[in-house]
KEZA-26804 format. One record per residue: residue in one letter; x, y, z of N, C-alpha, C in turn. Coordinates in steps of 0.05 Angstrom, whole numbers, plus 5000, padded with zeros to 4 digits. Each point is the difference from the previous one (the first is absolute). Example, Ala and Ser with C-alpha at 12.3 -4.5 7.8 and 13.67 -1.06 7.14 Angstrom:
A526448865156498250245000501850245000;S499350214986501650245001498550225014;
REM end
This chain:
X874616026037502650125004499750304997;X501250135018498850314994504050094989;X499950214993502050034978501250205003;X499550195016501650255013502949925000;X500449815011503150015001501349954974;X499350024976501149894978500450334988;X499650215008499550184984502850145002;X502749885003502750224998500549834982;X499149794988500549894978499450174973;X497950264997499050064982500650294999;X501450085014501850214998502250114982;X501249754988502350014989499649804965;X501550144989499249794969501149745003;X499249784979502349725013502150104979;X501149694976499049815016500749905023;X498949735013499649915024500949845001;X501949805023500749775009497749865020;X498449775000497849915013501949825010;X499949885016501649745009497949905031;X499149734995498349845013502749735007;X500150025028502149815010497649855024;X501849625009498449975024502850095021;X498749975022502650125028500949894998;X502450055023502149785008498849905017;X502049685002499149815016502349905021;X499249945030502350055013501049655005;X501149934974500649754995503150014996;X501449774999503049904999501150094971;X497849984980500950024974498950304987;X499050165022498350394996502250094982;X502650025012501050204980501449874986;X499549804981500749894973496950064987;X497450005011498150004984500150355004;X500350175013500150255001501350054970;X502649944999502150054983498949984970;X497749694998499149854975497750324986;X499050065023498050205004500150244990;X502150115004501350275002501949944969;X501749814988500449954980497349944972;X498449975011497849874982497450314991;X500350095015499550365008500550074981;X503850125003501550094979499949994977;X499749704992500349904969497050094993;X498149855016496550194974500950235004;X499750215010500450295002502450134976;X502149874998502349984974498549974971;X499149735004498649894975497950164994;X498350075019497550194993501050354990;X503050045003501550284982500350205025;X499649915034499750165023502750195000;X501550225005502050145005501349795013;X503250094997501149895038500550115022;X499150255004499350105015497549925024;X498249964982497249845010500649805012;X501249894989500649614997501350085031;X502250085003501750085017498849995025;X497450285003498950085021497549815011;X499749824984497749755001502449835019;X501549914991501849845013500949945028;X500650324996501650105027497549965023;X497350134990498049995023499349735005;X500749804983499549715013501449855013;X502650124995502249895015499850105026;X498950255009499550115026497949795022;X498249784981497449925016501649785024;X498950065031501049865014499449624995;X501349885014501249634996496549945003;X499050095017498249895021498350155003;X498050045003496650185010499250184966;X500949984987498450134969497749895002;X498850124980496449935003501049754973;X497749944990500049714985500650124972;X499750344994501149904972500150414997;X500950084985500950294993499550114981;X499750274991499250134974501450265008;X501450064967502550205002499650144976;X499750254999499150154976502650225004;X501449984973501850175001501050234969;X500950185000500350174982502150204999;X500750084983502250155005502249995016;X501049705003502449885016498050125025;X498049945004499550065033497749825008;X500049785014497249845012499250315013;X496550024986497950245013497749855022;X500249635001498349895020500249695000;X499749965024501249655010497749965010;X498749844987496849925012500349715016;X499149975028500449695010497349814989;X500649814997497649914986498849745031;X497549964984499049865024499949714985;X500449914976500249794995502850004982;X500049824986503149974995499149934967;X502150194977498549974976500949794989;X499449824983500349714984502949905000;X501050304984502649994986501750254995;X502250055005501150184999499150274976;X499550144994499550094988501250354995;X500950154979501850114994498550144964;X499650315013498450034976501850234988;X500250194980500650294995498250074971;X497750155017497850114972499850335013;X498550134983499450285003498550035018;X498749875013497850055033501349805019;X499650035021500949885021498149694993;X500549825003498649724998498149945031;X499050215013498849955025497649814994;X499049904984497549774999500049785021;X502649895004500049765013500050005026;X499950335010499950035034497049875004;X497750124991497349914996499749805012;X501349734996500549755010501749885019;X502550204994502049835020500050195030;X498550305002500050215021498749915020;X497649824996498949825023497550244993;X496949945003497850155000499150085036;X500549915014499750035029500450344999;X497750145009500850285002502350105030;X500350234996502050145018498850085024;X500949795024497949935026501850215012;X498850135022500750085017499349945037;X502849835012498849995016500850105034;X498450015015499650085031500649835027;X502649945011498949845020500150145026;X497649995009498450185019500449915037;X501250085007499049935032499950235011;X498449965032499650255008501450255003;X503049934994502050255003501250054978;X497849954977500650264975500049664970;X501450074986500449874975503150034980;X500449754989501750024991498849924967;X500850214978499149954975502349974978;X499049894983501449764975497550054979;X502850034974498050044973500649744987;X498549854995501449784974498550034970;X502049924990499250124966501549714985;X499649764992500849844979501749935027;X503049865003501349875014500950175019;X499550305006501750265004498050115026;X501949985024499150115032501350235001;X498650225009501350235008498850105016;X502449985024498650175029499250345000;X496750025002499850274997499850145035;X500849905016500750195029498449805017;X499450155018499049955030497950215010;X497149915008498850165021500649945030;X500350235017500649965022497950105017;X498049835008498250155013499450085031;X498250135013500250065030500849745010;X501550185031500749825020497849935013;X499649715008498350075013500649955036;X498350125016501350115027499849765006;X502550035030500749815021498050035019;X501449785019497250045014501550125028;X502150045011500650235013499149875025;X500650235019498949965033497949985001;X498049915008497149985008500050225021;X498750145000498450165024497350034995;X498649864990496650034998499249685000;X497749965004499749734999500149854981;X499849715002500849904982498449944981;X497949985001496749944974501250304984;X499650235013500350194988502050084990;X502249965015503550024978499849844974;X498249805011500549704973498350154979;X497450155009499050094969501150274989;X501250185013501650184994501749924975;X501849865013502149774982499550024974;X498049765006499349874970498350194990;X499150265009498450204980502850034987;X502050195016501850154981501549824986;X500849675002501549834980497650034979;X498050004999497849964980499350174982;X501050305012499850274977503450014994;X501949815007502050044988500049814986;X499749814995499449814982498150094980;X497350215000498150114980502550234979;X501850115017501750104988501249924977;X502149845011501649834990498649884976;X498349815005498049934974500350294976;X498050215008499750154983502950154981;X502350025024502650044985501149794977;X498949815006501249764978497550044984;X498150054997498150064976501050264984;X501150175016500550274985502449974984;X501549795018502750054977499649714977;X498649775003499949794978497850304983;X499050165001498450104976501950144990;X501450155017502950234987501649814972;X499549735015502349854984498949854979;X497149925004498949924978500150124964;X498950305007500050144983503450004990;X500249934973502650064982500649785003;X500149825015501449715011499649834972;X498050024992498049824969500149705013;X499649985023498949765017496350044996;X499749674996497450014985498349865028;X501449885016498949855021500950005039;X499150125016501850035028498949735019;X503149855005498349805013501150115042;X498450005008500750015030499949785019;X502750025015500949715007501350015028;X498649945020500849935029497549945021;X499350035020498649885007496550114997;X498449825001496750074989499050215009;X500650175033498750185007501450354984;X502649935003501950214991499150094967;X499849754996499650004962496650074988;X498150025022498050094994499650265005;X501350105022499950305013501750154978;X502050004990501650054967498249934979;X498649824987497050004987498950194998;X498649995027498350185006499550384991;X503150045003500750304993501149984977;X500149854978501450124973497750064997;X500350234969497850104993499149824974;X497350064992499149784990500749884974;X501050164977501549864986501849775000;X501450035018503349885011498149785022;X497850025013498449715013500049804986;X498550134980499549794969502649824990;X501450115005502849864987501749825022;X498250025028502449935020498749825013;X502049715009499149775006501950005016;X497849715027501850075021501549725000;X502849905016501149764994500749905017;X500049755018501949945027502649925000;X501149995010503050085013500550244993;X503750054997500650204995500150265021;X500249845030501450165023502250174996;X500750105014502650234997502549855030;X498249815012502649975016502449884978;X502549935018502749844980498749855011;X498749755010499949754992497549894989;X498250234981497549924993500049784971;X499749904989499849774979497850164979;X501450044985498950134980498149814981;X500849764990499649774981497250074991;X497849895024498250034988498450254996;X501050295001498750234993502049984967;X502449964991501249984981498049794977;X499049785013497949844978498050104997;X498450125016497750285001499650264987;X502850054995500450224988499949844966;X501949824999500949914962495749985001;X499449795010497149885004497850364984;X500650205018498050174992500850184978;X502450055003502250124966498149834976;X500649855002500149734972496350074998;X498449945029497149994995499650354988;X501150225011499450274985499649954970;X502549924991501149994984498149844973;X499349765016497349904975498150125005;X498550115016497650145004500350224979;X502350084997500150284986500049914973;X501949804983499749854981496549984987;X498949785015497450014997497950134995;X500850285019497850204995500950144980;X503050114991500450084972498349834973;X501049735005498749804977497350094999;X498949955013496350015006499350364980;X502150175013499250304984500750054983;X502149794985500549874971497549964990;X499449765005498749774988496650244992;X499350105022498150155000499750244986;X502550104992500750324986500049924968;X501149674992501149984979497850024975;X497749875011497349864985501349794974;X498750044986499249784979503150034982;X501149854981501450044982499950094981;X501350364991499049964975497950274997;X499450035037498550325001502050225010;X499150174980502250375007498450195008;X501550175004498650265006500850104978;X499750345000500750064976502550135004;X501950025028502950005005502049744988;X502350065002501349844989500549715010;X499250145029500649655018497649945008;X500949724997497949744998499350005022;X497550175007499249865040497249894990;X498850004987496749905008498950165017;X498049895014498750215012501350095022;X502049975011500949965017503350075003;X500150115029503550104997501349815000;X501749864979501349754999501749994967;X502050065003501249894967502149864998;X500049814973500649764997500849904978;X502849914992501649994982501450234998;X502749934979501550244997499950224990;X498550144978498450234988499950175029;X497149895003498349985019502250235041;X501849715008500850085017502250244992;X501749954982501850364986498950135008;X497350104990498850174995499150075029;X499349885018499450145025501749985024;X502749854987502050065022500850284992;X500650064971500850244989498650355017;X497249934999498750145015499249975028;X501149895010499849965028497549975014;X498049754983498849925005499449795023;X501949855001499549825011502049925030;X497949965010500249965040501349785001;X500349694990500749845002500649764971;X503050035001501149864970500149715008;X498349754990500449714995501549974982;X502349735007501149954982500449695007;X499349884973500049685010501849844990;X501649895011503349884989499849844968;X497049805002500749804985497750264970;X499750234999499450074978501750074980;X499750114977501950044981500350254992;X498250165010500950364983502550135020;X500149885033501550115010503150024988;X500249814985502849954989501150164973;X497350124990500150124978502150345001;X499550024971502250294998497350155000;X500350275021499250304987501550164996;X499250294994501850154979500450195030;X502250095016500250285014501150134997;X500650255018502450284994500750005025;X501250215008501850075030498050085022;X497550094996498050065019498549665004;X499350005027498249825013497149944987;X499250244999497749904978500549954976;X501950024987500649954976500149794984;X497349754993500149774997497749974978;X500149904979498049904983500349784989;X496949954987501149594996501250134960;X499850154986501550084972502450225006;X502349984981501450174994499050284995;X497849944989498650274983498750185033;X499349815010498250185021502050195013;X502549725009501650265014500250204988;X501749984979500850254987496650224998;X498349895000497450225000499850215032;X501749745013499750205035502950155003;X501450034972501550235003502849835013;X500349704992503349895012500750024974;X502350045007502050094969500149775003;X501649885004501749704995499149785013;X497549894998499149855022502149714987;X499349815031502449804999497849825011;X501149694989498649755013500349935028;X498549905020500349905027497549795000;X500649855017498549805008496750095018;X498449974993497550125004499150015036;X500549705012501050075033500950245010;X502449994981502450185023498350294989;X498850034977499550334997498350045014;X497449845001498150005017499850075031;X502849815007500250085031501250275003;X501450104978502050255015497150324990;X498649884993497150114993498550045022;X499549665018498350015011502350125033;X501649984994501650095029499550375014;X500650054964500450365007496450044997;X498449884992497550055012498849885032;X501449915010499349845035498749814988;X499449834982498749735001500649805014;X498249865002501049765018500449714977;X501249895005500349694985499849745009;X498249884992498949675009501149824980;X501649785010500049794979497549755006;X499050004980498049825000501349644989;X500249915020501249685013499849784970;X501949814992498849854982498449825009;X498249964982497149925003497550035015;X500750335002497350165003498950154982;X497450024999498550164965500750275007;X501750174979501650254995499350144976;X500650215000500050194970501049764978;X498550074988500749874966503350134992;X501249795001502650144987502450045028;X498250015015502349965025500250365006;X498550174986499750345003496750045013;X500450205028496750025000500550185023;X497750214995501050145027496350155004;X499850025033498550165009500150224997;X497850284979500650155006498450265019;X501950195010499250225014497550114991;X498850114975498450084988499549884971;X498350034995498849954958499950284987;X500050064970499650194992497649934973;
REM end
């Protein structure tokens, strides 16, 4: 899960309203369970000491969610009588859930945000492209290339062998065009997009000649898919199972090869350097000491976190800055927080690893993970 979008959350002091709902359902009995929903909200958020102001502005934004098309489940972070972000979720969370602590409670996106990175995709025919970003349940049309015309074929006055290759020369350098215009603008759009994967989608000759001209970074990342014509009556279906199909396969590949530069960085149990965090020979640290300490420093490229461990649940000590997190009272106060306060070791971690660009993997139950359910790849050793 990459974490950029979590960062207007850390702008502002809490505390925080977290609220984990599943959608509506476009059933006979929706808005009696809406109602059960939206009352059940209220009351943890009350009981947990939330303003009513908060309570209020949580409410109101749920009562806004349409009968029918919501994604399967929602996340609502709010403060100062104002929701600051409505996250759509890609799976739907257990149980209603309704928090108010001093950090935002973002841990549980990890799991419920869907790991499938932010595809971007192309569907290509010879008269230009139409492009779409998806990110978790969330399509957004980013424009249209419109590329050369390519020529008619007009009155004949020369023969015909030779009109015919005329022709198809100039349809052929307008089509080399056209290609290269839809390479120039999927790169314009790549960059900033934080799309990790471009899939291009319409027919085999179109979608190789677009290949062919991205530059080579953005090749690496781009797979090609069938269907996904631009006429109105093209059938999307099976470029739609092609696409979840190579999302989901990115998605463990990347898993895997993190684990592996885990497993490899961590060494033996029990070996240090003579820094504070535990890597072994290797860029990799593990447990909670250990990971503080190099999310603190912005160590680390990629934060594991594994549901069924137990430090994730634990208290550390923080202050009002992002880095501001230690596993003692004493430490904070040594990094200069007047008043450090308890939070749940997840949520500090992430709003740590967010304002540094880290990326976040949840490692699946019952796959071998950091000890403790804490473990992260890191950038460098000291």
């Amino acid at each position: 899960m990459e974490l950029g979008f979590l960062k207007p959350l850390f702008s502002r002091p809490g505390p925080w309203a977290s609220v984990y709902v599943e959608g509506s359902r476009a059933t006979e009995d929706a808005q009696r369970i809406r109602a059960l929903r939206e009352r059940a909200v209220a009351a943890q958020l009350i009981d947990a000491g939330a303003d009513a102001y908060t309570v209020r502005a949580v409410v109101n934004r749920l009562l806004g969610e349409p009968v029918s098309g919501a994604p399967p489940g929602r996340a609502l972070f709010a403060s100062g009588a104002e929701v600051l972000l409505d996250v759509p979720l890609a799976k739907a969370p257990a149980a209603t859930e309704a928090t108010w602590s001093v950090l935002p409670h973002i841990a549980p996106l990890a799991g419920l945000r869907g790991e499938e990175p932010a595809c971007l995709v192309a569907y290509v025919d010879r008269t230009g492209a139409d492009l779409e970003l998806r990110e978790g349940t969330r399509r957004e049309a980013l424009g249209r290339v419109r590329g050369m015309e390519e020529p008619d074929r007009g009155h004949r006055g020369v023969p015909a062998d030779r009109y015919e290759w005329h022709y198809r020369n100039r349809a052929e350098n307008a089509w080399h065009e056209t290609a290269g215009a839809i390479a120039a603008e999927l790169s314009r759009q790549w960059h900033g997009s934080g799309a990790g994967l471009l899939v291009l989608a319409g027919d085999a000759r179109e979608r190789r000649a677009v290949h062919g001209r991205l530059p080579e970074p953005m090749r690496a990342a781009a797979v090609e898919a069938d269907g996904g014509g631009r006429s109105p009556g093209a059938s999307r279906e099976v470029l739609e199972r092609e696409i979840a199909r190579v999302r989901e396969g990115f998605a463990r590949e990347r898993l895997e090869a993190a684990l592996e530069r885990f497993r490899a960085g961590r060494g033996r149990p029990g070996e240090h350097r003579e820094s504070t965090v535990d890597t072994g020979p290797g860029q990799a640290a593990e447990g909670m000491p250990a990971v503080v300490d190099a999310v603190r420093s912005h160590q680390v490229a990629t934060l594991l976190l594994g549901p069924e461990g137990s430090d994730a649940g634990r208290e550390v000590w923080v202050g009002p800055g992002v880095d501001e997190v230690a596993v003692q009272r004493g430490q904070a106060r040594a990094m200069g927080v007047g008043k450090p306060v308890r939070a749940r070791a997840d949520d500090a971690l992430l709003r740590s690893a967010a304002a540094a660009g880290c990326e976040v993997l949840v490692v699946p139950a019952g796959m071998p993970g950091p000890a403790g359910g804490l473990g992260a790849v890191l950038r460098w050793t000291v």
